[in-house]
KOLBAGU-171315 format. One line per 10 residues: number of its first residue (from 1); for each residue z, y, x of N, C-alpha, C, O. Coordinates in pm, 1 decimal, padded with zeros to 6 digits. Each point is the difference from the previous one (the first is absolute). Layout:
NUM) Z/Y/X/Z/Y/X/Z/Y/X/Z/Y/X; ...
# end
This chain:
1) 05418.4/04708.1/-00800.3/-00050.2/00029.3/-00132.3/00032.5/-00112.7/-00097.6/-00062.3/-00020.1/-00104.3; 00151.2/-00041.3/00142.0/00025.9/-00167.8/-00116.5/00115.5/00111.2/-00046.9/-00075.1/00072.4/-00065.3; 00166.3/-00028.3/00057.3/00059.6/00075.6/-00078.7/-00000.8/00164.2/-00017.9/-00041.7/00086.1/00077.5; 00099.8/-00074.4/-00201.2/-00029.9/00164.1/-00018.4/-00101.6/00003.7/-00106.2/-00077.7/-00092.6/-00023.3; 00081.5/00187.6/-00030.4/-00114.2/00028.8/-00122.0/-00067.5/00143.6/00045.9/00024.2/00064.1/00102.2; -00119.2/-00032.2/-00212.5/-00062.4/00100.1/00005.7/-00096.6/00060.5/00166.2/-00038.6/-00075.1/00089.5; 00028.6/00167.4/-00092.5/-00100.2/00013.6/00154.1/00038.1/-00083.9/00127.5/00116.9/-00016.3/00035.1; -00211.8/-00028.9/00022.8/00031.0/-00053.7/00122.1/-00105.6/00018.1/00111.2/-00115.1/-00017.3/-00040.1; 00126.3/00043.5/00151.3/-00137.6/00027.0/00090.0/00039.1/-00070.5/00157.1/00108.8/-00053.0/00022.6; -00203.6/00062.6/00063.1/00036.6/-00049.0/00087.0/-00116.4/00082.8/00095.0/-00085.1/00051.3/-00072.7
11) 00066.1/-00031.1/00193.2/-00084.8/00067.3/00068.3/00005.0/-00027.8/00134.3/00102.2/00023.9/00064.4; -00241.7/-00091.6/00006.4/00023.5/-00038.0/00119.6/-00133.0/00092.3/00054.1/-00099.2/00045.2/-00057.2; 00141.0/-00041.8/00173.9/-00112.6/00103.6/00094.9/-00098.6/-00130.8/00078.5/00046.0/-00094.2/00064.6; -00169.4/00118.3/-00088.7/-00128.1/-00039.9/00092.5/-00021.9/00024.5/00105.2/00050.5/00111.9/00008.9; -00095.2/-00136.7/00094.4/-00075.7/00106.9/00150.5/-00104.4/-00079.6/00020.8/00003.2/-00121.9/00016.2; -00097.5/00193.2/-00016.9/-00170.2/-00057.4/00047.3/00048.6/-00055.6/00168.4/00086.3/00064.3/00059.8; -00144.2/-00174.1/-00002.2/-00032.7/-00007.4/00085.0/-00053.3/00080.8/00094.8/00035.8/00029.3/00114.1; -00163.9/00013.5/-00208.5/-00071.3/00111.4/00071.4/-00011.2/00138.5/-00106.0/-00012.6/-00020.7/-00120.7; 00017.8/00158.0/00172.4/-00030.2/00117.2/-00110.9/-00163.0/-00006.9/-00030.0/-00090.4/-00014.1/00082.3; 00083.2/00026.0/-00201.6/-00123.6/00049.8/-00052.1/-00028.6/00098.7/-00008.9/00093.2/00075.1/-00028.5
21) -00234.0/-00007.9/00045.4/-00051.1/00118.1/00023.9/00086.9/00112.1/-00135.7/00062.8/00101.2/00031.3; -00076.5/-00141.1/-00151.4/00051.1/00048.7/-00120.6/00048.4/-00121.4/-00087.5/-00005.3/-00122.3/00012.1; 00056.0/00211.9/-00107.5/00093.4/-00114.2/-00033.5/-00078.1/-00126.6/-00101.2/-00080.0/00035.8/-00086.4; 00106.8/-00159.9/00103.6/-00074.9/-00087.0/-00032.6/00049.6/-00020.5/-00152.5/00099.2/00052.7/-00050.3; -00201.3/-00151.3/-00019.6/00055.6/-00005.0/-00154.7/00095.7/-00167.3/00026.7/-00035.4/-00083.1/00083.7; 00143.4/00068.4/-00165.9/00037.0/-00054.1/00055.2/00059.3/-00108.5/-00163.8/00027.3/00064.8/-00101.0; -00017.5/-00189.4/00097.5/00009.9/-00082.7/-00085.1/00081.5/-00054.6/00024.5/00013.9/-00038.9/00115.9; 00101.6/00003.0/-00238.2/00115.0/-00102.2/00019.5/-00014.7/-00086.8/-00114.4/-00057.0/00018.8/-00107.5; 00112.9/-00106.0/00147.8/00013.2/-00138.6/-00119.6/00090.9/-00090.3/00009.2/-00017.7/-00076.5/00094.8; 00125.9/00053.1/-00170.2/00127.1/-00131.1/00010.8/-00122.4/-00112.8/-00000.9/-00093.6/-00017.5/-00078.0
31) 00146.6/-00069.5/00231.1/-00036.4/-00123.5/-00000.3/00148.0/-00114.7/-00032.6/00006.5/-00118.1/00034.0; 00059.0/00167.4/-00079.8/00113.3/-00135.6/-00010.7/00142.5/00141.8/-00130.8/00049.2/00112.9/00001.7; -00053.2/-00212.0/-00067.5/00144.7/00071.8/-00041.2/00075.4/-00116.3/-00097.4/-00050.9/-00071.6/-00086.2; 00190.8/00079.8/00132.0/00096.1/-00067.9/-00059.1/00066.7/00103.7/-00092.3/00062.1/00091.9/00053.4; -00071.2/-00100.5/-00214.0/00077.0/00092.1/-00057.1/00029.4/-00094.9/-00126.7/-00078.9/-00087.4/-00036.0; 00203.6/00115.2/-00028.5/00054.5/-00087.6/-00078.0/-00052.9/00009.9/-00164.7/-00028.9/00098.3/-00068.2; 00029.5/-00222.2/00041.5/-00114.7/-00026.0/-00123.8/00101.4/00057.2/-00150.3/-00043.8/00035.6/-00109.3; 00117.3/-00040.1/00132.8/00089.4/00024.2/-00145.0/-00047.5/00129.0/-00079.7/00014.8/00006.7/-00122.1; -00065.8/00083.8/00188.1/00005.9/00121.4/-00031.5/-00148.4/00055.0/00008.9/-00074.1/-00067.6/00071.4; 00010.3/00195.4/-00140.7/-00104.9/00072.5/00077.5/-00043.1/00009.3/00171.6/00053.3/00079.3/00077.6
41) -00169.7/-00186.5/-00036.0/00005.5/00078.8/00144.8/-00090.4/00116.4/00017.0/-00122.9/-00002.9/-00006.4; 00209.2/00120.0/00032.0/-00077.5/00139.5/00034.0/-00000.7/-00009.5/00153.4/00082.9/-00056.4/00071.5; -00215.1/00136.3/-00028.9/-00021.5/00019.0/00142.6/-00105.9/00080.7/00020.5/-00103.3/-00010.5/-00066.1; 00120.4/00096.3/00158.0/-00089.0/00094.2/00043.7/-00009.1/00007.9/00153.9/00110.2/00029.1/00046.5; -00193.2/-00043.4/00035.8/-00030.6/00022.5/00138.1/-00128.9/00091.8/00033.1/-00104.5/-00004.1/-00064.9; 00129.7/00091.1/00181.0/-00087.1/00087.9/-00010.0/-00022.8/00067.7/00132.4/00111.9/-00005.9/00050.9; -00179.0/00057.7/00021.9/-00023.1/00050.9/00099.7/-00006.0/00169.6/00001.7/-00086.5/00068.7/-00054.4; 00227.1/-00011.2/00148.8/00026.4/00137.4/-00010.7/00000.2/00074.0/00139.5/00026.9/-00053.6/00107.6; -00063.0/00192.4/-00128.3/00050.5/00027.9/00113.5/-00151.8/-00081.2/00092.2/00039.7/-00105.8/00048.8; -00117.0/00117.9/-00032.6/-00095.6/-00024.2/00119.0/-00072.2/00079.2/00066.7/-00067.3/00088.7/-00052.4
51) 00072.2/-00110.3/00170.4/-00042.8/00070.4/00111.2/-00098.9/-00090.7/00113.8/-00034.9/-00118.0/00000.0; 00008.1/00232.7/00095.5/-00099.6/-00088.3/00073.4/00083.3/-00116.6/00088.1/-00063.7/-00097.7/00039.3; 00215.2/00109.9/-00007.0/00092.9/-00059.9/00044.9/00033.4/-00168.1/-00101.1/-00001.2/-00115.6/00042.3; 00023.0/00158.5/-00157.4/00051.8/-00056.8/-00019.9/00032.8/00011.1/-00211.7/-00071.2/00076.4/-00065.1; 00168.6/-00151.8/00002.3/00055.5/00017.2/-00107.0/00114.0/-00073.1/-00065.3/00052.2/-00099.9/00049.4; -00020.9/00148.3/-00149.3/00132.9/-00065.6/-00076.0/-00073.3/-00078.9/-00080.9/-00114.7/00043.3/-00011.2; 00139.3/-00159.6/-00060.4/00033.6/-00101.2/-00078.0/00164.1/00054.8/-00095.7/00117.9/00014.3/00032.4; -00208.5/00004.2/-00175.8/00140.0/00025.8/-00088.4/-00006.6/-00102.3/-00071.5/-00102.0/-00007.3/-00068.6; 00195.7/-00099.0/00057.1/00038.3/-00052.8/-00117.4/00087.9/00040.7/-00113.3/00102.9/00062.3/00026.4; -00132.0/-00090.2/-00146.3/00093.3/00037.9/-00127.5/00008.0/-00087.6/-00081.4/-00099.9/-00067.3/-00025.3
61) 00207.9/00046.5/-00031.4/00018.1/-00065.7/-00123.5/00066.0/00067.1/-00092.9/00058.7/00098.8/00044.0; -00045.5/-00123.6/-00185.8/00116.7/00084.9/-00087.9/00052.3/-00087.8/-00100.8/-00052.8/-00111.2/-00000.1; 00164.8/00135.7/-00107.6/-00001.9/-00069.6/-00097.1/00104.0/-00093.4/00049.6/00068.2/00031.9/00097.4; -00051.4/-00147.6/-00159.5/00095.4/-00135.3/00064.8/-00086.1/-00083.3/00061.1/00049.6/-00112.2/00010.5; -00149.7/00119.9/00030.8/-00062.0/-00080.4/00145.7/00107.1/-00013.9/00100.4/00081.9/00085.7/00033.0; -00096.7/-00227.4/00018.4/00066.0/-00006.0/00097.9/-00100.5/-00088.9/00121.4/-00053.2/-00110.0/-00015.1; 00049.6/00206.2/00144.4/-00081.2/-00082.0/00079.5/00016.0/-00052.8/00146.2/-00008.7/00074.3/00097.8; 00033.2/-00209.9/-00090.8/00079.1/-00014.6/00136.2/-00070.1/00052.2/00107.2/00066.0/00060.0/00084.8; -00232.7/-00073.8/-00064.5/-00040.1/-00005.6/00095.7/-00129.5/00052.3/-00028.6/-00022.0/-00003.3/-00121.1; -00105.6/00067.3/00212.7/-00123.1/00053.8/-00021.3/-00090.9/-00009.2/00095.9/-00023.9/00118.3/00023.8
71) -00044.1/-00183.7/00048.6/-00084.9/00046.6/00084.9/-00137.0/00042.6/00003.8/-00081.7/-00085.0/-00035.5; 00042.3/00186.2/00067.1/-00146.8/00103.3/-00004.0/-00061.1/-00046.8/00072.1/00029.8/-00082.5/00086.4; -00132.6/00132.3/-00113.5/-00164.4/-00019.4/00089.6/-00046.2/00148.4/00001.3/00020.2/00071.4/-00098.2; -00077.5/-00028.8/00201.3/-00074.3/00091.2/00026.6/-00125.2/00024.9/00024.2/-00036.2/-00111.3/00038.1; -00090.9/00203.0/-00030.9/-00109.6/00019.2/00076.3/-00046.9/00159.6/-00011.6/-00000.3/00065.0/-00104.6; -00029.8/-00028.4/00205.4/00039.6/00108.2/00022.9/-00199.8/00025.2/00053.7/-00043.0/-00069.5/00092.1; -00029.5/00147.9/-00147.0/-00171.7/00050.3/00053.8/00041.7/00152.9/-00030.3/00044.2/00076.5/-00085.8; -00109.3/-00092.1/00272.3/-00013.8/00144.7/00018.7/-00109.8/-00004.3/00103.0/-00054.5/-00103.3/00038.9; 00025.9/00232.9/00003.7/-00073.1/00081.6/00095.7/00047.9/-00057.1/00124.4/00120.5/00004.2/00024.9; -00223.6/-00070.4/00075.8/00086.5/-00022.3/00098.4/-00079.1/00083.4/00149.8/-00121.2/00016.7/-00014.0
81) 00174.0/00027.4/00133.2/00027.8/00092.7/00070.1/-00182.3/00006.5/00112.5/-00058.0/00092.8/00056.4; 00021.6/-00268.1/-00073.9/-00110.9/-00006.1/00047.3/-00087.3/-00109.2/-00078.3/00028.9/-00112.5/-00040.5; -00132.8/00179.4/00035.2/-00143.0/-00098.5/-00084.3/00000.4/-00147.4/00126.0/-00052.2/-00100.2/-00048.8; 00086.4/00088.0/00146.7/-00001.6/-00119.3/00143.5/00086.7/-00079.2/-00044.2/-00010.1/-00108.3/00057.7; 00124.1/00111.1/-00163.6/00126.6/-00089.7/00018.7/-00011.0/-00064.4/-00107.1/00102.2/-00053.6/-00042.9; -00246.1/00037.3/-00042.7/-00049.5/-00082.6/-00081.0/-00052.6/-00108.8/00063.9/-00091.3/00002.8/00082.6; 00166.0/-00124.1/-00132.7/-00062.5/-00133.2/00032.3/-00032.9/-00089.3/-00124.2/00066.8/-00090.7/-00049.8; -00182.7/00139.4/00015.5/-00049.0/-00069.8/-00130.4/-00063.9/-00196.2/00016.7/-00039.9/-00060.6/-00099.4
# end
């Protein structure tokens, strides 16, 4: 995404460790991004596509952003399969 204009996306697939009963709500957030200062930085990250398995992570940018690098954070609450596998 450091070159090229206009739309750009990127999409990586998740897998739960473990499945959740239904599908959990699930939160993303850039913890680190290198994107170049000259210009507008646009960015959008977002959580798609979720299931009790698992989900996508979409990143987007548009415009003349250019971005070398991105890394996400996740957290993912859901329903889980037994009330016992709480260790509060």
């Amino acid at each position: 995404m450091w070159t090229g204009s206009g739309p750009r996306k990127l999409r990586t697939a998740i897998r739960f460790s473990e499945p959740f009963v239904t599908p959990p709500t699930v939160t993303v957030s850039m913890s680190m991004w290198d994107i170049a200062g000259e210009s507008n930085q646009r960015a959008d990250i977002l959580a798609e596509n979720v299931t009790e398995n698992g989900f996508e992570i979409l990143f987007r940018t548009w415009g003349d952003t250019r971005v070398a690098r991105v890394r996400a954070d996740w957290l993912a609450i859901g329903e889980a399969s037994n009330d016992d596998i709480w260790d509060v």
